[in-house]
MIBA-71890 format. One record per residue (C-alpha): x, y, z negated; residue in three letters. Coordinates in steps of 0.02 Angstrom, whole numbers, plus 32768, in hexadecimal, padded with zeros to 4 digits. Layout:
REM MIBA-71890
     u     v     w  rest
     X     Y     Z   ALA
...
***
This chain:
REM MIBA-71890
     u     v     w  rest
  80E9  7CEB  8475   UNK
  80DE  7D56  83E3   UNK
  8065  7DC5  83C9   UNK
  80D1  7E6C  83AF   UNK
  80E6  7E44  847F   UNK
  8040  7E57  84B6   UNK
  8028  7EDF  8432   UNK
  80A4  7F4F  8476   UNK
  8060  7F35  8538   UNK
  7FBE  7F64  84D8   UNK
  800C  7FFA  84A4   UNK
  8075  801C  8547   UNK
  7FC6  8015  85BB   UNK
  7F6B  8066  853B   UNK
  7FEF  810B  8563   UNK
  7FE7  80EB  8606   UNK
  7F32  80F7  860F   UNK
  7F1A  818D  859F   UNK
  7F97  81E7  8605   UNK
  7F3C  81D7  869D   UNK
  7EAD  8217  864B   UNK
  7F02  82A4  85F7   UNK
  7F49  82EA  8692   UNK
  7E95  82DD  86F1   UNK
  7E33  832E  865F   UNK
  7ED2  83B8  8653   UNK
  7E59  843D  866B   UNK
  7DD1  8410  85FB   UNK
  7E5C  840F  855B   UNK
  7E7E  8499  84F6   UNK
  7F15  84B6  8490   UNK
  7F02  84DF  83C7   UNK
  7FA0  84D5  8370   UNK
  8019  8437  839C   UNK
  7F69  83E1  83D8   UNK
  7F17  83DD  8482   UNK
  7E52  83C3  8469   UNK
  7DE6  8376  84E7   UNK
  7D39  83B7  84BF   UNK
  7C99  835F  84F2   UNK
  7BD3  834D  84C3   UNK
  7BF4  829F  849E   UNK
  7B75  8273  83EF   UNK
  7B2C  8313  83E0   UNK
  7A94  82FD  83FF   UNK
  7A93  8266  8384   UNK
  7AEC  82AE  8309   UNK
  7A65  834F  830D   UNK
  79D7  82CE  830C   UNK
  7A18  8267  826A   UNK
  7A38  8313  8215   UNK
  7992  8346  8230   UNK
  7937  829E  8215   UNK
  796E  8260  8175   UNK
  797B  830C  8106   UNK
  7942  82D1  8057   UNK
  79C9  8245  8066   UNK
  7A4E  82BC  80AD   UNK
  7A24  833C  802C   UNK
  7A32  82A2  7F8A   UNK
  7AD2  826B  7FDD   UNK
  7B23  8326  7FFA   UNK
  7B21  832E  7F20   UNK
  7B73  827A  7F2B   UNK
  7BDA  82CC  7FBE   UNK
  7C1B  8362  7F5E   UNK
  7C34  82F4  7EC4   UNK
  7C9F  827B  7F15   UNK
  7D02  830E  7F75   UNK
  7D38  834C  7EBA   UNK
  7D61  829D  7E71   UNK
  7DCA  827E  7F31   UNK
  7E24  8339  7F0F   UNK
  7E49  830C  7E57   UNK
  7EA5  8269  7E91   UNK
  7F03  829F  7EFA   UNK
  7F61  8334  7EAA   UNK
  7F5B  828C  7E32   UNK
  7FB2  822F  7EAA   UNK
  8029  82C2  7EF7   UNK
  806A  82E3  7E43   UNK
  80AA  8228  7E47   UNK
  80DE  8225  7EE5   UNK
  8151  82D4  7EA3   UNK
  818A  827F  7DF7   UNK
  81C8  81D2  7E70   UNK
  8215  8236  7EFD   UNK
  825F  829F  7E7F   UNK
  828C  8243  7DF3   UNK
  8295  818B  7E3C   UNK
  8314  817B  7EB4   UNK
  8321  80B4  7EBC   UNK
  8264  80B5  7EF2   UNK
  8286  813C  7F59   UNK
  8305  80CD  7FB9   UNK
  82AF  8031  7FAB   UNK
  820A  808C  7FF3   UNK
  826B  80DA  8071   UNK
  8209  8135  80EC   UNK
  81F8  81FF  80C5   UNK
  815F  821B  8061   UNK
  810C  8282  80EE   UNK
  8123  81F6  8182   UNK
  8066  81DC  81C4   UNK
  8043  812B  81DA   UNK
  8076  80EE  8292   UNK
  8084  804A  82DB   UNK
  80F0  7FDE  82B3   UNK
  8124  8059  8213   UNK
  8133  7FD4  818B   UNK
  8198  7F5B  820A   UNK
  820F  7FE5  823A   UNK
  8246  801A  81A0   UNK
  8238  7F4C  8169   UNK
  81BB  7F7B  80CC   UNK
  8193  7EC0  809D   UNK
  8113  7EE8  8024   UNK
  8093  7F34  80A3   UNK
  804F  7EBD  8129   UNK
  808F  7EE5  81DA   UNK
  8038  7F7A  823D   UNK
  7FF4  7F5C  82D4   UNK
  7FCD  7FD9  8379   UNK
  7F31  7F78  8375   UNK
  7F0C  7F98  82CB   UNK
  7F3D  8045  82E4   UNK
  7ED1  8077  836F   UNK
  7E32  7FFF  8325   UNK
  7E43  805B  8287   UNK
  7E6E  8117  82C4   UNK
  7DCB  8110  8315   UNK
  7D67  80CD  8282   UNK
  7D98  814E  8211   UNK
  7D9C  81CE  8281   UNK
  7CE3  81BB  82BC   UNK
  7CA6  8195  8233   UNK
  7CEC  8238  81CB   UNK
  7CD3  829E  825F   UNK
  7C10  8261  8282   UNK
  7BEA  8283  81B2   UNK
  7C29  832F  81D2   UNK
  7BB2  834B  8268   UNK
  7B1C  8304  821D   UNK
  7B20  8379  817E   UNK
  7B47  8410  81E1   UNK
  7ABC  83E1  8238   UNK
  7A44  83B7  81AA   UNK
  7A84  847A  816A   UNK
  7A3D  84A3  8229   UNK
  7AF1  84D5  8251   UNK
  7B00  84BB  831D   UNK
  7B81  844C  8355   UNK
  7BE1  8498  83EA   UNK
  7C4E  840A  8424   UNK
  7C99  834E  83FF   UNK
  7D3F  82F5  843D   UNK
  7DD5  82CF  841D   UNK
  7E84  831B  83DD   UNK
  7F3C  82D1  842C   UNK
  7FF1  8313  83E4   UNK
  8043  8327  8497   UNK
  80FD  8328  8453   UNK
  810F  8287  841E   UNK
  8098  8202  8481   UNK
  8002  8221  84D7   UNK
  7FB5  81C7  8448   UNK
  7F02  81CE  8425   UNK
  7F13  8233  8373   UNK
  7E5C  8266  8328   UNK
  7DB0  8276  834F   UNK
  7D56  8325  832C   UNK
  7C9C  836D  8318   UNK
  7CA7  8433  8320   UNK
  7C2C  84A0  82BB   UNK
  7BFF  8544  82DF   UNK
  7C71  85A0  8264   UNK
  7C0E  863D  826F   UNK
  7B57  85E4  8231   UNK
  7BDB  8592  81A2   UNK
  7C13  8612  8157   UNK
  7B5B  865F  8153   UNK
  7B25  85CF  80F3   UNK
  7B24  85CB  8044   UNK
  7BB9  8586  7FE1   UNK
  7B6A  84C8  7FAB   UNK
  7B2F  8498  805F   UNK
  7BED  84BF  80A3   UNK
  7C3A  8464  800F   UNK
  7BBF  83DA  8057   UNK
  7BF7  83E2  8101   UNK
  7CBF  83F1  80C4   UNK
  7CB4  8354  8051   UNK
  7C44  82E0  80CD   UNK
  7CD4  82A7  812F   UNK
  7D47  824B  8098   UNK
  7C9A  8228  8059   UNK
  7C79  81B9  80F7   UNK
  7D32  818D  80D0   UNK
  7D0A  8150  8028   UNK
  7C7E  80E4  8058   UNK
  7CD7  8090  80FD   UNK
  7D56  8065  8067   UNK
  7CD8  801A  7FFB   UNK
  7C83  7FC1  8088   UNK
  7D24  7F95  80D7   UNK
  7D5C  7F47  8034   UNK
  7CD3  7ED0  8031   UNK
  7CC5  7E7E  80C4   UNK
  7D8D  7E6A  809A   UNK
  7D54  7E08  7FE9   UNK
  7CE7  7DB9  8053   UNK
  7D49  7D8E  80E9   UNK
  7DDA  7D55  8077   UNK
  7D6B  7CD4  8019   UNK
  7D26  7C79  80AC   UNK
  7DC6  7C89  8118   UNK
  7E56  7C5D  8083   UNK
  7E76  7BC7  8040   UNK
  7ECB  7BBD  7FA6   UNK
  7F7E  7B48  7FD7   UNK
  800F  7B82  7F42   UNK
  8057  7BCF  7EBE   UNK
  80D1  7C7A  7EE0   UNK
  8146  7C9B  7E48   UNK
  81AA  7D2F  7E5F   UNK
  821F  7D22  7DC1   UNK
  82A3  7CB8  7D51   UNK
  8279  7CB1  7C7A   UNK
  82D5  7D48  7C33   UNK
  8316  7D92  7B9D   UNK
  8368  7E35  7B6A   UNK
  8400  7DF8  7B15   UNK
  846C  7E4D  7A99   UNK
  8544  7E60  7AD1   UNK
  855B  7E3B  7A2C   UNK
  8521  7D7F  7A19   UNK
  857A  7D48  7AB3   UNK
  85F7  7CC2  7A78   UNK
  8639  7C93  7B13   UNK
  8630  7CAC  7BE8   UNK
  864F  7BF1  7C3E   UNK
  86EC  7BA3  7BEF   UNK
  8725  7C4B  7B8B   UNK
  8701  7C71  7AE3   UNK
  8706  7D21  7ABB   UNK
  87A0  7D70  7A6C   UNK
  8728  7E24  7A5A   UNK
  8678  7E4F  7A8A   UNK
  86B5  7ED7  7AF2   UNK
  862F  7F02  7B8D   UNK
  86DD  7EF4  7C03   UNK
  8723  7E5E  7BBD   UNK
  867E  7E1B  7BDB   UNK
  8667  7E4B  7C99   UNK
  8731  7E19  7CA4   UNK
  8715  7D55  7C77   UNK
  867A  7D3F  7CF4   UNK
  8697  7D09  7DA1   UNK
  8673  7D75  7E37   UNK
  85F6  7CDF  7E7A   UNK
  8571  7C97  7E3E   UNK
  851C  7C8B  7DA2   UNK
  8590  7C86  7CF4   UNK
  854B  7C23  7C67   UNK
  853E  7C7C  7BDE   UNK
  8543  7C58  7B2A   UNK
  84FD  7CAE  7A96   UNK
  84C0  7C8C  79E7   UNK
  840F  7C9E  7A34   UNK
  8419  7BFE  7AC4   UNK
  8463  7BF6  7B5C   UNK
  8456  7C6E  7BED   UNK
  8487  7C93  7CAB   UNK
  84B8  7D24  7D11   UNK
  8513  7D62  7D9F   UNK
  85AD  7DEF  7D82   UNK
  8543  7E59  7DF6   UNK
  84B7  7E4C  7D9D   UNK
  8518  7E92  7D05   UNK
  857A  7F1A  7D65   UNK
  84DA  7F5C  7D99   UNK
  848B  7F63  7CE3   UNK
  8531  7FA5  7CA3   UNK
  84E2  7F80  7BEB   UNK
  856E  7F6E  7B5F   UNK
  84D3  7F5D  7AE3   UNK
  8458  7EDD  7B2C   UNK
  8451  7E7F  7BDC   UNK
  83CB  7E3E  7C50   UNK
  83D9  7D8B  7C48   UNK
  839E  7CFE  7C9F   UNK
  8385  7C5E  7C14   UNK
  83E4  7BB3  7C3E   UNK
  834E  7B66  7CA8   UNK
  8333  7AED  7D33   UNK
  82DA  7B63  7D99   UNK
  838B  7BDB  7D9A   UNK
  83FA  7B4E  7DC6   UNK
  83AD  7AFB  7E4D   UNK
  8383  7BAC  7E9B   UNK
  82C8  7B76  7E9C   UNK
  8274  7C06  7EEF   UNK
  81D3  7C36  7F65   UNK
  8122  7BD8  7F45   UNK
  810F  7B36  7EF3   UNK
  8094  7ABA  7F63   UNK
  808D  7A19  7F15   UNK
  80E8  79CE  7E55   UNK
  811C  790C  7E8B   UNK
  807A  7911  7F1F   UNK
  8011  7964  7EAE   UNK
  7FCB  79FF  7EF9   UNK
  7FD1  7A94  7E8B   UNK
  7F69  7B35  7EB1   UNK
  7F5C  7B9D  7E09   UNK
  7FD8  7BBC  7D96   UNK
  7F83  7B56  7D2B   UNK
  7F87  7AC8  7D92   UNK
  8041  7AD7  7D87   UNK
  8046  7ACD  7CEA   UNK
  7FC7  7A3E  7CC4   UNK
  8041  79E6  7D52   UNK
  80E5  79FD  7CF6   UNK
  8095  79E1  7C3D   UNK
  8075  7920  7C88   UNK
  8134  7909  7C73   UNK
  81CE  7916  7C06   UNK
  826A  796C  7BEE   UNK
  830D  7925  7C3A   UNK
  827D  78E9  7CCB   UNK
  8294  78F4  7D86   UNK
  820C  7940  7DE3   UNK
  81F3  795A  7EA5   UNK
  81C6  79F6  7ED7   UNK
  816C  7A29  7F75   UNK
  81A4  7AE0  7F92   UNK
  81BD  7B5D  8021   UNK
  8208  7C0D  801F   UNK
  8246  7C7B  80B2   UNK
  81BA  7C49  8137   UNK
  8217  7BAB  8146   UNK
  81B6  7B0E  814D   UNK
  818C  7AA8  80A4   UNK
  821D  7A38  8050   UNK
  8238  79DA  7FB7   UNK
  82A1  7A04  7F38   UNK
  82D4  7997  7EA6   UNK
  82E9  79E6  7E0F   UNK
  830E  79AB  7D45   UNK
  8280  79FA  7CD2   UNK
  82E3  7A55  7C2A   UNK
  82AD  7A6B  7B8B   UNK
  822E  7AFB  7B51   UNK
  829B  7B76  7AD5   UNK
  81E2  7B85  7A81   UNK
  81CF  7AC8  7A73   UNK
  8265  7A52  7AAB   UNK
  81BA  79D3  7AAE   UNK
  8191  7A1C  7B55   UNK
  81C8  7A0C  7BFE   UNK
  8214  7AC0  7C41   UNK
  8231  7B04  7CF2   UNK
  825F  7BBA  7CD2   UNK
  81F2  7C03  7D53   UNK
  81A6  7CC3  7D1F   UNK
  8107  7D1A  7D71   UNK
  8115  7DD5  7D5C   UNK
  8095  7E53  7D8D   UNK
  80CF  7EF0  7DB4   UNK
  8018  7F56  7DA0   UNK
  8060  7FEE  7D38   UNK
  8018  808B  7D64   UNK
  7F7F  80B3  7DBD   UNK
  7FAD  80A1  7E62   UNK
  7FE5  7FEE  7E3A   UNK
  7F47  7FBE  7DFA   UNK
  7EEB  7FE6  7E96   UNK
  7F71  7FB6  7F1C   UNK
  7FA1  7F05  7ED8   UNK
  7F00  7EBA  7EF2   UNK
  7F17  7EDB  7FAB   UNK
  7FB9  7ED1  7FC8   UNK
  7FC1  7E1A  7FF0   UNK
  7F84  7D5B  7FF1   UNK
  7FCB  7D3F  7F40   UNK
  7F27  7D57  7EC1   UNK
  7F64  7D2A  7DFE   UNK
  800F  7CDE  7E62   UNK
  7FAB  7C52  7ED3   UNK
  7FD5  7C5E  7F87   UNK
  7F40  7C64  8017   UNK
  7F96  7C92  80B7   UNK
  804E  7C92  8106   UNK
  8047  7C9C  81BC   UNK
  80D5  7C0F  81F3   UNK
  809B  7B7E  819E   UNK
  800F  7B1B  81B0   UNK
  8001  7B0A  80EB   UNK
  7FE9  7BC3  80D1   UNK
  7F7A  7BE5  817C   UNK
  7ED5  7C22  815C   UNK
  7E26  7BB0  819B   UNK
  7E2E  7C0F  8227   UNK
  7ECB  7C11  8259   UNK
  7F62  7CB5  826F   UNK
  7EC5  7CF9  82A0   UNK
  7E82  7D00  81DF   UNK
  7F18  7D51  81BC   UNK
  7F13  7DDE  8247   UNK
  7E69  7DFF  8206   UNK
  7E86  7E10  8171   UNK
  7F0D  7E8E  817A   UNK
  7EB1  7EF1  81F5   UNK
  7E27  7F0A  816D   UNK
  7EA6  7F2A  80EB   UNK
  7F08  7FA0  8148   UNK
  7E52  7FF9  8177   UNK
  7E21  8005  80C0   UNK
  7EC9  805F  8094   UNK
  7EBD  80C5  8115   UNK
  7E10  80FB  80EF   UNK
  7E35  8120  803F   UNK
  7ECC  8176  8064   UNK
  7E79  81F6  80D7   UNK
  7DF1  8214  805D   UNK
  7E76  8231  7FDB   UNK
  7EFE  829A  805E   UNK
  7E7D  8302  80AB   UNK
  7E26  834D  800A   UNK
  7ED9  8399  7FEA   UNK
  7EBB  8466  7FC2   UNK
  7F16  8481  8052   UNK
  7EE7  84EC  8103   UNK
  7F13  8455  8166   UNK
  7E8E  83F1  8115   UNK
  7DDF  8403  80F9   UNK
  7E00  83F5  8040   UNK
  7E4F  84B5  8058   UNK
  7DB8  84FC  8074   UNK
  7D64  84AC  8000   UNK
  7DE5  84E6  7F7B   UNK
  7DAC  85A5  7FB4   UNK
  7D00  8581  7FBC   UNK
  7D02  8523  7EE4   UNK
  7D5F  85DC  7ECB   UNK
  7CFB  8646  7F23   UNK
  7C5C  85FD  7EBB   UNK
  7CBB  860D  7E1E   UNK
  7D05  86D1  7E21   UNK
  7C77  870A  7EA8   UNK
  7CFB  876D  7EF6   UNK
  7D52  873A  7FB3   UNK
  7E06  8790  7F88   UNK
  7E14  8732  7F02   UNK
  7DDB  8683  7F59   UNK
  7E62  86A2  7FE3   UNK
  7EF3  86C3  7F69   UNK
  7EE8  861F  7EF5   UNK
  7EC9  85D0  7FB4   UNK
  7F66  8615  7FF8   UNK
  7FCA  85FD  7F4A   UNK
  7F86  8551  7F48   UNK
  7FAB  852A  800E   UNK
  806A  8576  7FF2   UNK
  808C  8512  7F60   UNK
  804F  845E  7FB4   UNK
  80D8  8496  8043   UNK
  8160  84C1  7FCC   UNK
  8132  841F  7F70   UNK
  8142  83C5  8014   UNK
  81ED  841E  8031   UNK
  8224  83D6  7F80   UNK
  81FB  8322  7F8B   UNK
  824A  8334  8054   UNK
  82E4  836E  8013   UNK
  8301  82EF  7F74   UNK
  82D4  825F  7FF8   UNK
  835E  828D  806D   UNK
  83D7  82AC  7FD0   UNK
  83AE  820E  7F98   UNK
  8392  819C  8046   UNK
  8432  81CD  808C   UNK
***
């Protein structure tokens, strides 16, 4: 049985459960906003007791704190100016991406909207995770309030009633009143400590994935994820299949190809294959995209490469060392699978090198797509392939981890908890009222002009203008999804 089944009971008792104890607790919540509360005593008398224990380490780690709050608010208006320029300017991303850029992450999100480049997301993972960040940002708020002798008047939990009686955030509530007596620093403390606790779950949580991934992977393939390519000029095509060309027209061109399948193309350069769709969609009369004349294109080699005639092959330089051991015009077996089918062979006649017709060619390409900043931290996670070898694939025994589809659950639960982290940490030191990054926006300006009006203008201003941003990326996602 699959485990989406027993995830979604999971998920059905789990309502079930919470609704019972929603509707016997009725009196003890209190509505603010669109959220009921359920208050409680639960931790405070720990969280008071760490506060006021450790002091001198609390007071080091409220400058780290503070720091790491202005580095986390830089990013992300970082981050939300890219997010503007794709949703704006980007509108293939946009609809590849899909979901509207202010979704929050709910189960089952990246399987519902079929994103194939995030792992799937779990109830489980959902629930496991909610509560780890939540505590854990919530608890580093109480304890330095409480190191800043600030009482703590209650603990719980917050649920959004109108859409499932889901279990939504943790919260520790300060005694606003003794806040806003203390002096500016201490409150900027208290603000930043709960993406600070963010920051380190991420750190920590990255770890013990590094670590989990090297005992629990094995390393079983090699992914390529392109064909050998060249821009090549309209003008030194001499001929599409059969037909030589009367004129180097762009439509004369797209006229001789046929609707199906690749076209062999000729030019003064080498030879060269494409489909008419793939040159309808460039619409280039200059240059064109084009795959070169290779053994990987005809045979329609594609997924991960297991083993060159038995030979198992782990590293792209394996691969290579493996096809170097024989010629062109050779026949090699390879062991291949793609599409969670199981592993096949797949014969396949080795070309020539255009570099050096000496060596034995397969056409194969390994791109990394790590532009931008975001890349560069995302890609490392974002799957089993490391420098394009293949650990994990969860329906064949060549790609299963030591331990089993449980590796693989693991693994993504850790994954999906260190982008979580991170992204709260980022999200939630937003100069906006909703976040805790909004008053510490008002609090940086109060210390800088000395003067209250002024602090709740540029807070305002700077609240208003997040929303109207908001309202612009909204509206170019549903111009260009639809």
């Amino acid at each position: 049985m699959s485990f989406l089944i027993y995830d979604l009971t999971l998920l059905g008792i789990f309502i079930i459960l919470l609704g019972i104890f929603l509707f016997r607790k009725r009196h003890n919540l209190k509505r603010e906003g669109l959220l009921l509360l359920y208050k409680t005593s639960w931790g405070i008398k720990l969280i008071h007791r760490v506060g006021e224990k450790y002091k001198k380490t609390l007071k080091v780690l409220s400058y780290v704190s503070v720091t790491i709050g202005y580095l986390l608010m830089t990013g992300a208006l970082y981050l939300v100016g890219r997010i503007v320029w794709i949703y704006v300017f980007n509108a293939n991303v946009v609809r590849a991406i899909k979901i509207p850029p202010i979704l929050p992450l709910i189960p089952y999100l990246p399987q519902v909207f079929k994103l194939s480049f995030l792992p799937p997301f779990y109830f489980t993972y959902w629930i496991i995770i909610i509560a780890v960040v939540a505590i854990f940002h919530e608890f580093a708020h109480g304890i330095f309030a409480a190191r800043s002798k600030v009482k703590i008047k209650s603990t719980g939990f917050g649920f959004f009633p109108f859409f499932l009686p889901i279990f939504l955030a943790a919260f520790v509530e300060p005694d606003d009143e003794e806040m806003k007596k203390k002096k500016i620093f201490p409150q900027l403390a208290v603000l930043s400590a709960g993406t600070f606790a963010n920051f380190v779950t991420a750190i920590i949580s990255f770890g013990i994935l590094v670590g989990f991934f090297a005992l629990a992977f094995a390393p079983s393939g090699v992914a390529f994820n392109n064909y050998v390519n060249a821009n090549v000029s309209v003008s030194s095509i001499t001929s599409v299949g059969n037909h030589s060309l009367t004129n180097h027209s762009y439509q004369h061109i797209v006229d001789l190809m046929d609707n199906s399948g690749l076209n062999e193309i000729r030019t003064s350069e080498g030879n060269f294959l494409i489909t008419k769709q793939s040159v309808l969609q460039q619409n280039n009369s200059k240059g064109l995209v084009m795959y070169f004349d290779a053994p990987a294109v005809k045979s329609n080699l594609e997924g991960i490469i297991l083993n060159v005639n038995g030979e198992k092959v782990t590293s792209t330089k394996q691969l290579k060392e493996e096809l170097d051991k024989h010629s062109p015009g050779e026949t090699i077996i390879l062991t291949v699978v793609s599409n969670e089918s199981n592993p096949y062979n797949k014969s396949i006649t080795l070309g020539q090198s255009p570099l050096n017709k000496s060596q034995p060619w397969l056409g194969i390409a390994f791109v990394n797509n790590k532009e931008g900043v975001l890349s560069k931290f995302y890609t490392p996670l974002s799957s089993f392939n490391i420098d394009h070898t293949t650990y994990a694939r969860v329906y064949s025994s060549v790609y299963t981890s030591r331990i089993g589809d449980i590796g693989v659950f693991i693994y993504n639960l850790i994954w999906w908890l260190v982008i979580i982290s991170i992204s709260v940490a980022f999200v939630n030191m937003l100069p906006m009222g909703i976040f805790d990054g909004g008053r510490f926006f008002y609090l940086t300006v109060l210390a800088i002009t000395k003067k209250e009006k002024t602090a709740t203008i540029a807070y305002r201003l700077v609240t208003y203008l997040f929303l109207l941003v908001l309202a612009v990326v909204m509206f170019f996602w549903f111009l260009y999804i639809k």
